[in-house]
N, CA, C and O atoms as a CHARMM CRD file, in Angstrom:
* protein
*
  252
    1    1 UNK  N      0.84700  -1.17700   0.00000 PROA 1      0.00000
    2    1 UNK  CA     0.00000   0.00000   0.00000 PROA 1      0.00000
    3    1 UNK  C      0.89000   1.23600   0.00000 PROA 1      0.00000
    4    1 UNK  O      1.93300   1.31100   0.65000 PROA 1      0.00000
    5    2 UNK  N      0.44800   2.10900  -0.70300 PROA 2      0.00000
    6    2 UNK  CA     1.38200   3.93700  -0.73500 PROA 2      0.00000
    7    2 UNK  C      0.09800   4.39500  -0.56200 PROA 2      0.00000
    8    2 UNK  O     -1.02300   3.91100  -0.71900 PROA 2      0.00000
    9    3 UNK  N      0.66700   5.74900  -0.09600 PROA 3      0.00000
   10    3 UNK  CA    -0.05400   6.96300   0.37900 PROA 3      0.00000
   11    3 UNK  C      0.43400   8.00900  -0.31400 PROA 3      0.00000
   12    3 UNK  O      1.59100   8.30900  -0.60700 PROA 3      0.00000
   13    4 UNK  N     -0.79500   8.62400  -0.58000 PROA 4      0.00000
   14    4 UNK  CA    -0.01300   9.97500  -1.08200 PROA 4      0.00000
   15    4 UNK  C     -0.54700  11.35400  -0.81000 PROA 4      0.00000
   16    4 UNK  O     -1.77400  11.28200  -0.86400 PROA 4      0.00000
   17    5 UNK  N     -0.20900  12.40400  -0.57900 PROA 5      0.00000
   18    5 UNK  CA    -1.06600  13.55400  -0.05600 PROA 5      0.00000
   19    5 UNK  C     -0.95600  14.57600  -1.33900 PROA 5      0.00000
   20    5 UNK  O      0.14300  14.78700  -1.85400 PROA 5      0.00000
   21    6 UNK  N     -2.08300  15.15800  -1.79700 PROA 6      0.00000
   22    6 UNK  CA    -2.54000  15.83300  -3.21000 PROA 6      0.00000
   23    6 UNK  C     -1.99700  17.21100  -1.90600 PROA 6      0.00000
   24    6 UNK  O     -2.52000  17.44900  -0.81800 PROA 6      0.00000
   25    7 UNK  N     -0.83400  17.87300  -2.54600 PROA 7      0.00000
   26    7 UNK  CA    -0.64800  19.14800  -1.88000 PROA 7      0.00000
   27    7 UNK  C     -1.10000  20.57500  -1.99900 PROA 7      0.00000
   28    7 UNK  O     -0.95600  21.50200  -1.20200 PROA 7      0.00000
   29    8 UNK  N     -1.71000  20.53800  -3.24000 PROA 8      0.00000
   30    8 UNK  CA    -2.80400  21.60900  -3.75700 PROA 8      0.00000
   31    8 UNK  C     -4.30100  21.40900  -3.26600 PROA 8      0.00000
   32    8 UNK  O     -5.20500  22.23300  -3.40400 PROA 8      0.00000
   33    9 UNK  N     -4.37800  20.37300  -2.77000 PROA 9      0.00000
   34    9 UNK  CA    -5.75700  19.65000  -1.63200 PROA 9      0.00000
   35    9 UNK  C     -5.36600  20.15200  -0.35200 PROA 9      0.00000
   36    9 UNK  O     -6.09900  21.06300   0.03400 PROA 9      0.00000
   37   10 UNK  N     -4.39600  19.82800   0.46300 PROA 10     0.00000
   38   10 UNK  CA    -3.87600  19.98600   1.34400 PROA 10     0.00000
   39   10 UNK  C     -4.73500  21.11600   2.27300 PROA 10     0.00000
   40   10 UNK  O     -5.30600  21.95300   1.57400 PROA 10     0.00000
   41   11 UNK  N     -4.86500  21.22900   3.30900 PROA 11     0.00000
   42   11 UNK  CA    -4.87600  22.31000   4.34900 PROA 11     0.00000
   43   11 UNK  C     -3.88900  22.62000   5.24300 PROA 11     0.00000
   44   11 UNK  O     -3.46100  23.76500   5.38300 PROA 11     0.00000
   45   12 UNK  N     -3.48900  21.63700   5.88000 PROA 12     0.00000
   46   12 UNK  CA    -2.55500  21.29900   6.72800 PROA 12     0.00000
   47   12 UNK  C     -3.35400  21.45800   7.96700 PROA 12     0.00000
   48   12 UNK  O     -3.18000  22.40200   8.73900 PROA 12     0.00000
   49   13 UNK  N     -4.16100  20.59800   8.13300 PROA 13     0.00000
   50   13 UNK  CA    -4.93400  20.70700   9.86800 PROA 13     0.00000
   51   13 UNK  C     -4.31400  19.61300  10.60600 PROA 13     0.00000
   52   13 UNK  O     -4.45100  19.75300  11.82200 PROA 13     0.00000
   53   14 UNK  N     -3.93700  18.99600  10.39900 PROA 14     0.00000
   54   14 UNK  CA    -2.74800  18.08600  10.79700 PROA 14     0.00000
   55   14 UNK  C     -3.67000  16.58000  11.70300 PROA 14     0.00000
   56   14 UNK  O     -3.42600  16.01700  12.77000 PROA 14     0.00000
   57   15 UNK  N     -4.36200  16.44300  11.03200 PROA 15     0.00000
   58   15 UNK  CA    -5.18400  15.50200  11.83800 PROA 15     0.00000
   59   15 UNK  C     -4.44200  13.92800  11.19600 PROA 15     0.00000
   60   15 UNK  O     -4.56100  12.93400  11.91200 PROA 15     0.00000
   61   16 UNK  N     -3.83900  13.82500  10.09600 PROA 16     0.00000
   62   16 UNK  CA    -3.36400  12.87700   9.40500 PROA 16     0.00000
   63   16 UNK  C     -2.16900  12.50000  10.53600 PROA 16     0.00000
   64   16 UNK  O     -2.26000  11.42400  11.12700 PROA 16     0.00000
   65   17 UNK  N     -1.25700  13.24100  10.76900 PROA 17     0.00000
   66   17 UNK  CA    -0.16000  12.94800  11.48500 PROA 17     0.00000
   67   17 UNK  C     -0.43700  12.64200  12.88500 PROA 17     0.00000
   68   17 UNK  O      0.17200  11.68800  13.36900 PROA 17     0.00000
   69   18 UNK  N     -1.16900  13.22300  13.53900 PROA 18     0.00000
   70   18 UNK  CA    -1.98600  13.16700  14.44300 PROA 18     0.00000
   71   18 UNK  C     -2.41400  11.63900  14.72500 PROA 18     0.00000
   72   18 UNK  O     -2.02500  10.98800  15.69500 PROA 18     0.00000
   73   19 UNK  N     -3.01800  11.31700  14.02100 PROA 19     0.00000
   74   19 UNK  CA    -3.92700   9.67800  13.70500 PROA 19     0.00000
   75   19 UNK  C     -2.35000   8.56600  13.48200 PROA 19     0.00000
   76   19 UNK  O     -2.20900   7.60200  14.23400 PROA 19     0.00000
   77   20 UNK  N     -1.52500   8.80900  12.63000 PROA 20     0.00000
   78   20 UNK  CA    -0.73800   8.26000  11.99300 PROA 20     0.00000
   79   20 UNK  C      0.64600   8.78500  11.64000 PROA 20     0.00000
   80   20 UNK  O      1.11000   8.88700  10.50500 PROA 20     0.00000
   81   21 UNK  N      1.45300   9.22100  13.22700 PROA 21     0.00000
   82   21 UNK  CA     2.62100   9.89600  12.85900 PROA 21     0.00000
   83   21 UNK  C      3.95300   9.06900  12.13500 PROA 21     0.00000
   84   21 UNK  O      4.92400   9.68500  11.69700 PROA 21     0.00000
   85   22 UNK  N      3.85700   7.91600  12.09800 PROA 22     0.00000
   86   22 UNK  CA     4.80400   6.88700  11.21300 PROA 22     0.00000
   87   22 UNK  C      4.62000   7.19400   9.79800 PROA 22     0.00000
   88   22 UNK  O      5.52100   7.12100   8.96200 PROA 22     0.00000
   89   23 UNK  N      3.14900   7.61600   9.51300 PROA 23     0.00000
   90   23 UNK  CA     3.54900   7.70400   7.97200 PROA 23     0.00000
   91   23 UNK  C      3.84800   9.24500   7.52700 PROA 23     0.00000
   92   23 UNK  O      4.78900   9.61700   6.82600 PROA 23     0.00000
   93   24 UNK  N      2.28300  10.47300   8.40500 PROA 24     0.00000
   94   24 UNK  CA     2.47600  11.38500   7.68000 PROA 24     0.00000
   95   24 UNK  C      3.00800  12.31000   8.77700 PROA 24     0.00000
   96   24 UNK  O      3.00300  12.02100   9.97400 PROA 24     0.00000
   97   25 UNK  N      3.51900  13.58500   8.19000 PROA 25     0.00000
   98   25 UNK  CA     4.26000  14.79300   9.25600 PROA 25     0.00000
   99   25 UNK  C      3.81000  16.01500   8.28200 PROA 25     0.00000
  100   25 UNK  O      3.56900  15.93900   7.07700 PROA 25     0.00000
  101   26 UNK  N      3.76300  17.11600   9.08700 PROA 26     0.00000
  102   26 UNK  CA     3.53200  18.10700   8.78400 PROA 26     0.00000
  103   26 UNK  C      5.03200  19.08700   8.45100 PROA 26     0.00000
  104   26 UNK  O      5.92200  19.42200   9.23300 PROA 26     0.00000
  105   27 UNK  N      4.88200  19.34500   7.07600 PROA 27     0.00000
  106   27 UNK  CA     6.38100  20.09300   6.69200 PROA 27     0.00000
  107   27 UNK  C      6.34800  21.06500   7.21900 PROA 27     0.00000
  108   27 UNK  O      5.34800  21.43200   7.83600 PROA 27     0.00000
  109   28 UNK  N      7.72000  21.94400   7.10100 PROA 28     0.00000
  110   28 UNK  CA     8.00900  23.15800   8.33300 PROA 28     0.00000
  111   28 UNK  C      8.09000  24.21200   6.77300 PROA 28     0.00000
  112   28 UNK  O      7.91800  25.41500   6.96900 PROA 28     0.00000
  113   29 UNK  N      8.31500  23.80800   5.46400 PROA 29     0.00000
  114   29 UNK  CA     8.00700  25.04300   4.67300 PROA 29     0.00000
  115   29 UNK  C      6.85900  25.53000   4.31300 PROA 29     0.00000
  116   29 UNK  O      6.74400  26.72700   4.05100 PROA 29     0.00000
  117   30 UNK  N      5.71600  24.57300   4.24000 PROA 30     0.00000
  118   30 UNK  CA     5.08300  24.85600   4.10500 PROA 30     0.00000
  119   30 UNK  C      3.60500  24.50800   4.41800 PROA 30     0.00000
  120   30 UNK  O      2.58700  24.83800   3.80900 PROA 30     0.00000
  121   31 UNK  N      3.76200  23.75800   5.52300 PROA 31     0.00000
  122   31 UNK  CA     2.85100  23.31700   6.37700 PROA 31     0.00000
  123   31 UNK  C      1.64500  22.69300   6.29100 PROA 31     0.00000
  124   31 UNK  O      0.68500  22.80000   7.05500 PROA 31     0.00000
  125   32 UNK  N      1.81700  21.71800   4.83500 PROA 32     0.00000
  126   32 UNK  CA     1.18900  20.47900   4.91500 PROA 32     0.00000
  127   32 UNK  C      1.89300  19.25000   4.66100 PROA 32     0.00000
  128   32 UNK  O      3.09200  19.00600   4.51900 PROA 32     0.00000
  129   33 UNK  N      0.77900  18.48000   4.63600 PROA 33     0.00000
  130   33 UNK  CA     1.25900  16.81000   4.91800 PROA 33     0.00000
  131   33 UNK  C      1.89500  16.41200   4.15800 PROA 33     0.00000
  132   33 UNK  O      1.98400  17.12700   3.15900 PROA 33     0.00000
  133   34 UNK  N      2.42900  15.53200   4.15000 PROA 34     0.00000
  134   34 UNK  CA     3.24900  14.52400   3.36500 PROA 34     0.00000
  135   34 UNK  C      3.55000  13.07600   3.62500 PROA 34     0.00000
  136   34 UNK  O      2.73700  12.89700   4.53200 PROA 34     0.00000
  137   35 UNK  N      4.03100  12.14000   3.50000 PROA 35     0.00000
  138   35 UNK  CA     3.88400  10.57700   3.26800 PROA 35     0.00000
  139   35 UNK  C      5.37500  10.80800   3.72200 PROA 35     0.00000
  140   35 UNK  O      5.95200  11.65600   3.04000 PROA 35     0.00000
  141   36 UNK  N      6.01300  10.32100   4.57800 PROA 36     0.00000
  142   36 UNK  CA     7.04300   9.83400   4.86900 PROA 36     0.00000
  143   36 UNK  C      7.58800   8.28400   4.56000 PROA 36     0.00000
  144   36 UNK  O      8.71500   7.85600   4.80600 PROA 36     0.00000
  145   37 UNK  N      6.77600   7.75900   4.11800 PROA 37     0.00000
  146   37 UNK  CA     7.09300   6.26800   4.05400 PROA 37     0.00000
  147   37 UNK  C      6.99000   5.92300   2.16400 PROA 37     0.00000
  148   37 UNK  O      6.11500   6.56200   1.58100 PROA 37     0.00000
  149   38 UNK  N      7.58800   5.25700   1.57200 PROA 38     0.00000
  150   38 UNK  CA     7.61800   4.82700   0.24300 PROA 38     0.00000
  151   38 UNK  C      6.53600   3.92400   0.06600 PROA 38     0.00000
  152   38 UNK  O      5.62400   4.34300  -0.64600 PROA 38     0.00000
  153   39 UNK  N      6.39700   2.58200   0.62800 PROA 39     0.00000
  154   39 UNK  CA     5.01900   1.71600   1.22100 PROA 39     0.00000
  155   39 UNK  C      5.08000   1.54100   2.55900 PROA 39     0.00000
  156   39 UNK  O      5.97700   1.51200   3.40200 PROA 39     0.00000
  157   40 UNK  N      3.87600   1.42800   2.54200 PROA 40     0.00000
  158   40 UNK  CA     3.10100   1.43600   4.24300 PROA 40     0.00000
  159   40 UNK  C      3.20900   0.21900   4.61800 PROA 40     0.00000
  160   40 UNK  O      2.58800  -0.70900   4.09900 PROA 40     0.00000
  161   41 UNK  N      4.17200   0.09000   5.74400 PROA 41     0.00000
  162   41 UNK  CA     4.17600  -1.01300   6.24300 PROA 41     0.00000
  163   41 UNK  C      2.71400  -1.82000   6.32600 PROA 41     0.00000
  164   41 UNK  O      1.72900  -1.16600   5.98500 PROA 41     0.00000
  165   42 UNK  N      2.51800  -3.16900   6.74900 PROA 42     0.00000
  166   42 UNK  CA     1.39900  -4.32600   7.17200 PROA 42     0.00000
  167   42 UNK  C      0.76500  -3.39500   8.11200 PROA 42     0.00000
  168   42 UNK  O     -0.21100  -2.70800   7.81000 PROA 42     0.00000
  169   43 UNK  N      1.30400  -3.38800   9.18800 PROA 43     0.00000
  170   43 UNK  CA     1.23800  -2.82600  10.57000 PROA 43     0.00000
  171   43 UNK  C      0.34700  -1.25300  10.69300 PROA 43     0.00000
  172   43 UNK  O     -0.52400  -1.02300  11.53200 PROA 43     0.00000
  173   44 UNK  N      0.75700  -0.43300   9.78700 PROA 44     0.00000
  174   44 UNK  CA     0.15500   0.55400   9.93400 PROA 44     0.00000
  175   44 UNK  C     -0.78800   0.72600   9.04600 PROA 44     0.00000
  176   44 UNK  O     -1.33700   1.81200   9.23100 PROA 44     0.00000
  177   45 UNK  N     -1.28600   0.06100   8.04100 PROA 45     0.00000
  178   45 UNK  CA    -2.55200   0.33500   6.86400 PROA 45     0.00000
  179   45 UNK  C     -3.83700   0.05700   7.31900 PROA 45     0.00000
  180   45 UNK  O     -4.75700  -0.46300   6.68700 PROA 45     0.00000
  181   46 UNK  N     -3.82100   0.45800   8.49500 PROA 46     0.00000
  182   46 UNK  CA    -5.70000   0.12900   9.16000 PROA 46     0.00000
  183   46 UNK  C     -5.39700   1.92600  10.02700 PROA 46     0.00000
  184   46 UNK  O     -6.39500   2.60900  10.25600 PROA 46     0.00000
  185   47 UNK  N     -4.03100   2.45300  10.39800 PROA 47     0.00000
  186   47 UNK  CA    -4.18100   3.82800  10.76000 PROA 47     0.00000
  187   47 UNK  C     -4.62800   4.70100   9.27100 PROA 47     0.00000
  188   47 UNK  O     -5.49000   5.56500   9.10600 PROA 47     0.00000
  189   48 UNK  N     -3.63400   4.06300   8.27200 PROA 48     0.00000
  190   48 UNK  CA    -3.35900   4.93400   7.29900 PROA 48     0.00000
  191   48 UNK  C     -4.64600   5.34600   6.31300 PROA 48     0.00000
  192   48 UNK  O     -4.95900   6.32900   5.64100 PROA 48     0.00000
  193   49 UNK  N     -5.22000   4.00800   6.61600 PROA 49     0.00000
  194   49 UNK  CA    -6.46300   4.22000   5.97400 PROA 49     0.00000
  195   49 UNK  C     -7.47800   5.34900   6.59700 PROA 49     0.00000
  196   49 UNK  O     -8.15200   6.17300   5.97900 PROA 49     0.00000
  197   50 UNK  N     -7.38400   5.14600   7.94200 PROA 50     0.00000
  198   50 UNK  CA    -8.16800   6.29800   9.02100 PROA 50     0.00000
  199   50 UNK  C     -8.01700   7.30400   9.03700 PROA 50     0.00000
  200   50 UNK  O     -8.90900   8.05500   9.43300 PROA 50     0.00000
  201   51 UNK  N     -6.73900   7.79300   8.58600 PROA 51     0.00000
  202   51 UNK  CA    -5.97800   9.35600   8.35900 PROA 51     0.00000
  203   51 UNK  C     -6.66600   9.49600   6.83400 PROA 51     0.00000
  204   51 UNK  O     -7.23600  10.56400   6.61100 PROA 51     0.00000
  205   52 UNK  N     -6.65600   8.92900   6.23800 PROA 52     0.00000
  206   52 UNK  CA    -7.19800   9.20600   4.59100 PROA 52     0.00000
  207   52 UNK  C     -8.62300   9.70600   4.84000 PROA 52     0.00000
  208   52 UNK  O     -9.00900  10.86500   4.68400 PROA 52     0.00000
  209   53 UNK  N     -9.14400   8.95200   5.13500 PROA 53     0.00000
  210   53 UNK  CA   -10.78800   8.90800   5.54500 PROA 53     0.00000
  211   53 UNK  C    -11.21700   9.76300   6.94500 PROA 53     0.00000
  212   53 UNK  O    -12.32500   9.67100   7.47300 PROA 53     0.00000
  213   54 UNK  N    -10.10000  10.61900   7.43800 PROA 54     0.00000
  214   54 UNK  CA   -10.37700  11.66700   7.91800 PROA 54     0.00000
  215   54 UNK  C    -10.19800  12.82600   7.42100 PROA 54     0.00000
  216   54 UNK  O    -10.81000  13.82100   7.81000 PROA 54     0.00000
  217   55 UNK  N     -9.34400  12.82300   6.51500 PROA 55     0.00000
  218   55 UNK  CA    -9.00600  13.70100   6.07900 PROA 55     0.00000
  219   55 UNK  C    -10.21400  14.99900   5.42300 PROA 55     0.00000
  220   55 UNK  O    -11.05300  14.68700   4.57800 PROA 55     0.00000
  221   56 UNK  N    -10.09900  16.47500   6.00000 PROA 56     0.00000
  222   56 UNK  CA   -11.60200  17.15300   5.59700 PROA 56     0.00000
  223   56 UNK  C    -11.56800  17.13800   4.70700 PROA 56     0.00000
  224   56 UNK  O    -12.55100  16.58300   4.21500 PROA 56     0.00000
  225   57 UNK  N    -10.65500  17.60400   3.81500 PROA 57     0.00000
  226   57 UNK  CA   -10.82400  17.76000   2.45000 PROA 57     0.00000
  227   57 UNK  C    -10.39300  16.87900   0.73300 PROA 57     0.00000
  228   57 UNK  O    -10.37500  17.08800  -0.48000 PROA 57     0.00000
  229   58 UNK  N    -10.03000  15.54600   2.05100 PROA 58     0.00000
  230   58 UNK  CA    -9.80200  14.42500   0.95400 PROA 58     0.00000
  231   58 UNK  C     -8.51600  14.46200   0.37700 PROA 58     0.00000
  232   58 UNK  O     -8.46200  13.97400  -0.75200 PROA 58     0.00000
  233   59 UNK  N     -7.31100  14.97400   0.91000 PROA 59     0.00000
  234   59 UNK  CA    -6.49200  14.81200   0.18200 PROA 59     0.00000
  235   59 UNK  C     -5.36400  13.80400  -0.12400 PROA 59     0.00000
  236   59 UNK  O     -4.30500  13.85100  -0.75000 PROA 59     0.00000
  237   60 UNK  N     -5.96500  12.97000   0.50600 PROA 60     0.00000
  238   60 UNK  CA    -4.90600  11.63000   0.74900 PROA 60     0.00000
  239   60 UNK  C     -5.17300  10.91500   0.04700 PROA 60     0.00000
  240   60 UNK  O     -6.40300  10.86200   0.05800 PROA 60     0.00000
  241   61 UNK  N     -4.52500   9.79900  -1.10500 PROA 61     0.00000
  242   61 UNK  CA    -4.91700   8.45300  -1.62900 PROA 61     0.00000
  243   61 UNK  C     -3.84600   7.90300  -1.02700 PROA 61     0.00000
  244   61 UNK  O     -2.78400   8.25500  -0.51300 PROA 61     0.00000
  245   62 UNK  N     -4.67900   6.58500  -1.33600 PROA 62     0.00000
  246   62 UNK  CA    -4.14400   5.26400  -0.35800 PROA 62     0.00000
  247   62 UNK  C     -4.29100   4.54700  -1.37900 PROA 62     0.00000
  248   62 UNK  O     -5.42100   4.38800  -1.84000 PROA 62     0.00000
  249   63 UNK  N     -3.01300   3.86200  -2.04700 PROA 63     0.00000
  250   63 UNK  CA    -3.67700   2.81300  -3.44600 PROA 63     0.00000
  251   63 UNK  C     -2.84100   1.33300  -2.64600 PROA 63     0.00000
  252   63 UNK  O     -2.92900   0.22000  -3.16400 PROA 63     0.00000
């Protein structure tokens, strides 16, 4: 599984990192999310999915 955060979607309310700080973090230039991980470990794709599907404005895919 990858994640990916649409950064023109983005808000940066930080609820993704929040839910799921292994995958996503909030950048310091410009203060939205991003995918730290290349694939999502086993282990974390039941958070990662939860951070997607919280997300307000949808900007996360999870393929």
């Amino acid at each position: 599984m990858k994640a990916h955060v649409d950064k023109d979607t983005c808000i940066g309310c930080g609820l993704c990192p929040s839910i799921c700080p292994d995958v996503f973090i909030l950048e310091d230039e410009d203060g939205k999310a991003k995918a730290i991980v290349d694939e999502v470990p086993d282990e974390l794709q039941d958070d990662t999915e939860e951070a997607a599907a919280s997300c307000p404005v949808e900007a996360i895919v999870v393929e």
